[in-house]
Z-matrix of the N, CA and C atoms (Angstrom, degrees):
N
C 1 1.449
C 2 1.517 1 108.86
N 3 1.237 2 112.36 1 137.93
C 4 1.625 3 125.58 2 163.90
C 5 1.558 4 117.61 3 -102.90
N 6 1.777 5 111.20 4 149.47
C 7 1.439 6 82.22 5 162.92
C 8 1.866 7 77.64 6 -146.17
N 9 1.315 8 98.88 7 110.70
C 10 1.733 9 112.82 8 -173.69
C 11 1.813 10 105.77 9 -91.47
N 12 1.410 11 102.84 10 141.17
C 13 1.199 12 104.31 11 157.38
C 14 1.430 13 115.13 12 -119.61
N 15 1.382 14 123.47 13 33.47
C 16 1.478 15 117.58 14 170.74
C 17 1.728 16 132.88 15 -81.64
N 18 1.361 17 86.05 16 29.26
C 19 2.113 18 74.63 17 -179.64
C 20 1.691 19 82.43 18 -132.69
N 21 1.208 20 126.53 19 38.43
C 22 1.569 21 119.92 20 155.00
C 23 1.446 22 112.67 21 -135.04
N 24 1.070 23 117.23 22 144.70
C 25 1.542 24 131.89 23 171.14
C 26 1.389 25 107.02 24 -50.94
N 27 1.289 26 144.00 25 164.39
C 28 1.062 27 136.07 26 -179.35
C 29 1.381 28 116.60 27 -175.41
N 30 1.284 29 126.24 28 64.83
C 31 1.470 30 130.56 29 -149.23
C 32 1.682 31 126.05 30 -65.96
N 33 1.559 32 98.94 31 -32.22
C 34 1.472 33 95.26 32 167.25
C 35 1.333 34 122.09 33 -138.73
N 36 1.632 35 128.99 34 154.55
C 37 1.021 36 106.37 35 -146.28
C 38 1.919 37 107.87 36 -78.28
N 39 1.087 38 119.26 37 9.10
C 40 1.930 39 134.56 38 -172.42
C 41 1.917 40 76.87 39 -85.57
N 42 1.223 41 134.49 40 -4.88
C 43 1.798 42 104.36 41 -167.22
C 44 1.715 43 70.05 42 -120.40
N 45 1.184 44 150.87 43 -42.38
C 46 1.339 45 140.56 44 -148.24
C 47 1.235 46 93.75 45 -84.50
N 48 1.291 47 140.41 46 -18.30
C 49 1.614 48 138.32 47 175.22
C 50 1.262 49 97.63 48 -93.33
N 51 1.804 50 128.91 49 -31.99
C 52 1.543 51 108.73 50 -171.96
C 53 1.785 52 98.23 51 -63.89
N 54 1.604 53 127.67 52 -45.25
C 55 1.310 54 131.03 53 -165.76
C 56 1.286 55 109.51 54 -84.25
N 57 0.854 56 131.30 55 13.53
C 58 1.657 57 129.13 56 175.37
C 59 1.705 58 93.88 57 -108.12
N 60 1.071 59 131.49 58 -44.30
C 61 1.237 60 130.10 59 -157.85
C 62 1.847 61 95.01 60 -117.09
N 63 1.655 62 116.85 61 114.95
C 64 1.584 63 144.17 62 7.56
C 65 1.660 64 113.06 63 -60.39
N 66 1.299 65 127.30 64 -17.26
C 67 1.324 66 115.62 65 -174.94
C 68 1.604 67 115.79 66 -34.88
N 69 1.253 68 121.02 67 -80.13
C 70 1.044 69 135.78 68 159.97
C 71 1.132 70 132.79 69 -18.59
N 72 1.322 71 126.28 70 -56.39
C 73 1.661 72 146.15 71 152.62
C 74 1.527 73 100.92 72 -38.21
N 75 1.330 74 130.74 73 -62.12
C 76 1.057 75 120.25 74 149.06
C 77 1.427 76 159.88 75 -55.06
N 78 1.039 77 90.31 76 -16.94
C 79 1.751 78 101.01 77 167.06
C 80 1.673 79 97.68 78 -100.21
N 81 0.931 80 120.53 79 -60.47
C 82 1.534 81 104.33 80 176.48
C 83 1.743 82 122.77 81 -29.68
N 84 1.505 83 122.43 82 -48.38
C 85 1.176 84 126.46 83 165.16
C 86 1.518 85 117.31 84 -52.71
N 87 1.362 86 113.35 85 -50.21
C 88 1.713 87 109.33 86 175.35
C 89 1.236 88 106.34 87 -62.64
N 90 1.687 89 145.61 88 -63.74
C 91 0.962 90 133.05 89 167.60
C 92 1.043 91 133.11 90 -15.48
N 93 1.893 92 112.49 91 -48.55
C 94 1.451 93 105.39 92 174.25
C 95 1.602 94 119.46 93 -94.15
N 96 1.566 95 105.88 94 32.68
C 97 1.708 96 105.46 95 158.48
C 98 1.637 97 83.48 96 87.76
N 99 1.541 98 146.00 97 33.69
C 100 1.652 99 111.42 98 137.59
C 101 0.588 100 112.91 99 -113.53
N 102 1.614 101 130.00 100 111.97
C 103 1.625 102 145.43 101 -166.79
C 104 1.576 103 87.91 102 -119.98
N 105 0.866 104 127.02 103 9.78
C 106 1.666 105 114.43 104 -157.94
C 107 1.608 106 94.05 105 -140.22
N 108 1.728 107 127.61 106 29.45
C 109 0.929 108 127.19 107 165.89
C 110 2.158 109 131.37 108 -93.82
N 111 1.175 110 104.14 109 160.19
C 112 1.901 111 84.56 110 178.40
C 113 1.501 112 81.23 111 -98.38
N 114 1.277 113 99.12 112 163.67
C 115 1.646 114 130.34 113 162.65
C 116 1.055 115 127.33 114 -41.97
N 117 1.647 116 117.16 115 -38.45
C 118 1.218 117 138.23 116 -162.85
C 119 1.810 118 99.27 117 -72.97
N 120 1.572 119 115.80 118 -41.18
C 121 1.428 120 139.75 119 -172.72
C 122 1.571 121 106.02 120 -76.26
N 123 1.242 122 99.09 121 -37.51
C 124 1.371 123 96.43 122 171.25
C 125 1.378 124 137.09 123 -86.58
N 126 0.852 125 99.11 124 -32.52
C 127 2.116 126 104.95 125 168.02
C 128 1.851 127 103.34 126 -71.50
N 129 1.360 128 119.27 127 -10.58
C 130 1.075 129 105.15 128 -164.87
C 131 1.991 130 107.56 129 -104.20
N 132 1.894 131 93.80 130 -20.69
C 133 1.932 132 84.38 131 146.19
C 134 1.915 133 114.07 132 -91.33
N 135 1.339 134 102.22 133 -38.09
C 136 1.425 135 93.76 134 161.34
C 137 1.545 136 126.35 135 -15.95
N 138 1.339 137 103.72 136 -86.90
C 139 1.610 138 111.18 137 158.35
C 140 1.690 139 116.25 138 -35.38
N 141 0.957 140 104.66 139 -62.22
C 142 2.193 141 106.96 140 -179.02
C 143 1.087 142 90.02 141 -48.09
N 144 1.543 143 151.40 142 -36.68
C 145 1.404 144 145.99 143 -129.33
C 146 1.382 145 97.42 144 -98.30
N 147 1.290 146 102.22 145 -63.65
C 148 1.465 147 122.91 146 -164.42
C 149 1.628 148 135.83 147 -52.78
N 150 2.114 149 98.00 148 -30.48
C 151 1.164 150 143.55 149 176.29
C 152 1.773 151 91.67 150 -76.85
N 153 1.584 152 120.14 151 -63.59
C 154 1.348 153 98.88 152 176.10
C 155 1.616 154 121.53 153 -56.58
N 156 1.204 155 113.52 154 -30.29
C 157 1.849 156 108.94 155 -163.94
C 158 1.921 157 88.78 156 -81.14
N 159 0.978 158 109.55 157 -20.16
C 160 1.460 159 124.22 158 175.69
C 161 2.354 160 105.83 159 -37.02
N 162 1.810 161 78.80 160 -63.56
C 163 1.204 162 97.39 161 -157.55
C 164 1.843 163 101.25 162 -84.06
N 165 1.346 164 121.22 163 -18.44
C 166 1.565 165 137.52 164 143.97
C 167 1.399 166 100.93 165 -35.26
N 168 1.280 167 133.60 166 -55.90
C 169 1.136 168 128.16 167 -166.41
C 170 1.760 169 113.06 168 98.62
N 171 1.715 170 105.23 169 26.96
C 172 1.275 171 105.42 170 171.06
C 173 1.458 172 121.08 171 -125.25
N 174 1.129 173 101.83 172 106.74
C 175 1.583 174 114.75 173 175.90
C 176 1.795 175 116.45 174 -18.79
N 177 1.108 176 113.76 175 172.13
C 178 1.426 177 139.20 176 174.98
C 179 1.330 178 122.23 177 123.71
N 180 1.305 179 100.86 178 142.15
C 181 1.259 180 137.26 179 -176.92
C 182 1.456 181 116.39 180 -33.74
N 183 1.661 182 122.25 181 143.08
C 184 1.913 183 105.12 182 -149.36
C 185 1.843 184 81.73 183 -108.31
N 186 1.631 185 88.41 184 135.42
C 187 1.385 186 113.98 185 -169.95
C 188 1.411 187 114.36 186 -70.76
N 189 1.852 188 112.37 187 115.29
C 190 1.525 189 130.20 188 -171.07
C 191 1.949 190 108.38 189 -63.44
N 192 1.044 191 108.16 190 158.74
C 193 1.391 192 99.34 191 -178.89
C 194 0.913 193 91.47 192 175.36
């Protein structure tokens, strides 16, 4: 699995971490085989996720739902 951000401009690296991250959160879950999830389940580790990379000290964008 890939999850590329090369066909957008992306000027600094605080906006290339806001758009990579839910990407990632999401591809990480398909990777590990849940293709067979609702949305509703997913924004809601999404969110748990995000709050940890939060406290990592890595930016991204606050997950829509």
């Amino acid at each position: 699995m890939q999850g590329c951000l090369w066909g957008e401009y992306l000027p600094t690296p605080e906006r290339v971490s806001d758009m990579a991250f839910p990407r990632f959160i999401a591809l990480a879950e398909l990777a590990n085989g849940r293709d067979r999830m609702s949305y509703g389940e997913f924004v809601e580790r999404a969110r748990a996720m995000s709050i940890r990379l939060s406290e990592l000290g890595i930016r991204g964008r606050p997950i829509a739902g």
